[in-house]
N, C-alpha and C positions, 0 to 999 in steps of 0.2 A: 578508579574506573577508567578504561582505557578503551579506546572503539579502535579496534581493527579490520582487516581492510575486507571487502565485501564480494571479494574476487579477487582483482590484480595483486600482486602482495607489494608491487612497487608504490601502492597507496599509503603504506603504513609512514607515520610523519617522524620529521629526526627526532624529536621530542620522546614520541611511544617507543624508539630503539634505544633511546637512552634510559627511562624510567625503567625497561626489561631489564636490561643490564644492570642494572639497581637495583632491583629485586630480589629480597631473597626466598620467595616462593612466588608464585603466579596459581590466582583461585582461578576456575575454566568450567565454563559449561560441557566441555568434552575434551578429556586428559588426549588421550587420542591423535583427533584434530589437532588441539592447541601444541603439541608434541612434532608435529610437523612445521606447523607453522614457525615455532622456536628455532626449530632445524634451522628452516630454510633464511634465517637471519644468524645462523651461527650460535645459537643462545641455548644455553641449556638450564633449566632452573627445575626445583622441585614443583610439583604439583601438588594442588590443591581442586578434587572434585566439585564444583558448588553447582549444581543446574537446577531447575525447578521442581525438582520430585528429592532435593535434601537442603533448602536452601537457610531451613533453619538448623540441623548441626554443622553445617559446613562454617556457617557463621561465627558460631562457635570455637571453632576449632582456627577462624581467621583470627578472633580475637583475642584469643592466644596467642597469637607470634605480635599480634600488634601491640599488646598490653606490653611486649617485653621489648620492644623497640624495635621489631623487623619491619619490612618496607616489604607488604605485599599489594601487589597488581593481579585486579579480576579484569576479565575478558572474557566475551562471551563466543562465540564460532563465528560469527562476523559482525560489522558494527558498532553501534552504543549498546553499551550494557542497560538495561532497563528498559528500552524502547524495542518493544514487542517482542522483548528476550530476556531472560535471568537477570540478577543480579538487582532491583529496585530494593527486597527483602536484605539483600544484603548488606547495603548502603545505610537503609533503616537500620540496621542493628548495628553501624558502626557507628551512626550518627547516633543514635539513644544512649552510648556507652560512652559518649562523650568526645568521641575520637574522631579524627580528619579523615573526612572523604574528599577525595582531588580529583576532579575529572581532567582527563586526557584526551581532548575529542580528534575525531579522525573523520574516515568517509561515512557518508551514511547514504542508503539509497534513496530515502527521504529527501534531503536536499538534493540529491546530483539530479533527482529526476525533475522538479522544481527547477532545477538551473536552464534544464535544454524545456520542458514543457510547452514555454509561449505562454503562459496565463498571466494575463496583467490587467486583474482587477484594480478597480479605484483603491480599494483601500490595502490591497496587501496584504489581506488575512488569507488562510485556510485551516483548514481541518486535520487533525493527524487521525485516522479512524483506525491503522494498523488491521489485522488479520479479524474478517465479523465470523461471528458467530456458526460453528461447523455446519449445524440443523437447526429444524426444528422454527417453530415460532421467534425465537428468538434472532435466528438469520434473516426472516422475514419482517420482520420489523425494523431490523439493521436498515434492511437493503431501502424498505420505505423512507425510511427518517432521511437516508444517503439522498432518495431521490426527492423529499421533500424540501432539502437545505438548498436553500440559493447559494452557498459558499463555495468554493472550491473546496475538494478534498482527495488528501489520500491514504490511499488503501492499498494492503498487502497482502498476497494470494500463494500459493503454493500448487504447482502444474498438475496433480490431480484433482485439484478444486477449481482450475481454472474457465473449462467450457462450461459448468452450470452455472458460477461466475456472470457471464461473460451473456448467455442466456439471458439471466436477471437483470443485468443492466440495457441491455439490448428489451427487451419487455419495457423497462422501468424509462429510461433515461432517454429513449428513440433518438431525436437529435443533436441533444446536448454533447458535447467536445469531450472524449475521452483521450488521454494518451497515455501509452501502455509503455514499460521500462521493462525487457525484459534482459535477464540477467547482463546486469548493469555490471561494469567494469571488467567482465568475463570477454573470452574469445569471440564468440558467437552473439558479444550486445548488439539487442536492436530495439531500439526507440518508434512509436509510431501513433501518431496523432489523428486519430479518425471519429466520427459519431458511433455513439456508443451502438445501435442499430447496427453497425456494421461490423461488431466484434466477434460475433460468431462465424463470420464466411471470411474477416481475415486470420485466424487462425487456425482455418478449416483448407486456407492456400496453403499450409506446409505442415506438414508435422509436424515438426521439431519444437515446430513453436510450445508445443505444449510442455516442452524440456525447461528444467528451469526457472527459474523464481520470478515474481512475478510482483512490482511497484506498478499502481495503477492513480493518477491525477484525474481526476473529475473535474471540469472546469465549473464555474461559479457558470451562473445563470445572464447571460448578455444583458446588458442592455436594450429595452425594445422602444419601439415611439410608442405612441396609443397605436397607429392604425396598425400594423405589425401583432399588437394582442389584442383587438378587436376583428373577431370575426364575423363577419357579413349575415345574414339570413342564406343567401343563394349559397356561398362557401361551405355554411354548416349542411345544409342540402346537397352538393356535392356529395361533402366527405359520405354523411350518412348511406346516402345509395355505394358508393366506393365501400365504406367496411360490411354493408352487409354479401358483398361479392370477396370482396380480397381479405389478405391478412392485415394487420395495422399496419405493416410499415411498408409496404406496397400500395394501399390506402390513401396516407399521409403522401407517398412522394409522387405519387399521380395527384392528387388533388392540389399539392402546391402547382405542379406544373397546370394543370388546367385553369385554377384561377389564381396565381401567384401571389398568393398567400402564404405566409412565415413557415417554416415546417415545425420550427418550434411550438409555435400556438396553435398549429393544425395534430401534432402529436400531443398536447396537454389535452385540447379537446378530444380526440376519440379517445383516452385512456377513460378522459370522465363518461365520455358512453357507453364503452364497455366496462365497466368497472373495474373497480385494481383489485379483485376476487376473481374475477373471469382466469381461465386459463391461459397461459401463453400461446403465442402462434408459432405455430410450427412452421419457420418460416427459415 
């Protein structure tokens, strides 16, 4: 299993141009793509189709050339193989049949966006949540659970799904730490660290931005003192006259400024007034 590069092709490590070279077929989520990608290192090797809609005959038909002592490398179109991409099934069936699977790791946008982030939670955990759910109750549940976990997490989007995206967190997350990796190692990367609240109107400053893949880091939940999540009587008086006039998150940042109170505990409280059923604010 060999992770290729996620953009740049100057990513790919000496190790992965060696093991190609050694190969005597390469399995590929896209004969295609992977046919370029071969090129553009000089390499020409037979192909082998394996993507997620055959990845049980293509297994098959791997395990064949392995049974007989060929040396084949799966690669998916960018990446770790199995991490929110082909190839897991595969691994299974070479692992079941008793045969060596070797990984070959490479870039991933998982870690590169972790590297520049800034999140440095006490204990160094996070979350790999990968691509939630298209629709349906089931994305809405994702996005709850995302926004119920104190942990850091990341998640992976694709630029037509990105402003409803972007919406739901901005709804969900108001001013918990987002930072957004877009097309990471590519020409046009741009990284950008802002409250999730704001994700809609900075995306909404360029078009482009909607080009493009999309690594998104949730920051874990800060640390607060008590007074920070304790809110006042007068405070919650405030906010309440503020959200029956404004949208939440106009609401929340007047009301911090008026009595300088957390924005974080001032956006947990009106979410619980308006309920997380109520509709989004069209804001």
């Amino acid at each position: 299993m060999l992770a290729t590069p996620i953009g740049n092709r100057a990513d790919i490590s000496l190790r992965g141009l060696h093991v190609l070279d050694l190969a005597d077929a390469v399995a590929c989520e896209d004969t295609r793509h992977t046919a370029q990608l071969l090129q553009g290192y000089a390499l020409h090797k037979p192909l082998i189709a394996a993507h997620e809609h055959n990845e049980r005959e293509a297994a098959q038909a791997v395990l064949a050339r392995l049974r007989v002592g060929e040396r084949v490398v799966y690669v998916s179109d960018a990446g770790t193989p199995g991490v929110s991409d082909p190839g897991a099934r595969l691994a299974a069936e070479v692992l079941a049949a008793g045969l060596r699977c070797i990984p070959v790791p490479g870039a991933s946008s998982v870690t590169a966006l972790l590297s520049v982030g800034g999140w440095h939670g006490e204990d160094g955990r996070f979350r790999f949540v990968g691509f939630l759910p298209a629709k349906g109750a089931e994305r809405e549940h994702a996005l709850q659970d995302l926004a119920d976990d104190p942990q850091a997490s990341v998640l992976l989007e694709s630029p037509h799904r990105m402003e409803a995206l972007a919406r739901s967190l901005a709804d969900r997350l108001g001013a918990r730490r987002v930072t957004v990796g877009r097309e990471l190692t590519k020409q046009f990367e741009e990284v950008a660290s802002l409250e999730a609240a704001d994700l809609p109107g900075w995306l909404a400053q360029n078009p482009s931005r909607l080009r493009g893949e999309f690594a998104m880091l949730v920051h874990g939940h800060a640390a607060t003192t008590d007074a920070d999540a304790a809110l006042d009587t007068h405070t919650l008086r405030v906010l309440d006259l503020l959200l029956a006039q404004l949208p939440t998150k106009a609401a929340v940042k007047l009301a911090a400024q008026i009595t300088g109170a957390a924005r974080n505990a001032l956006y947990d409280a009106a979410l619980a007034r308006k309920g997380q059923d109520a509709a989004p604010d069209q804001d």
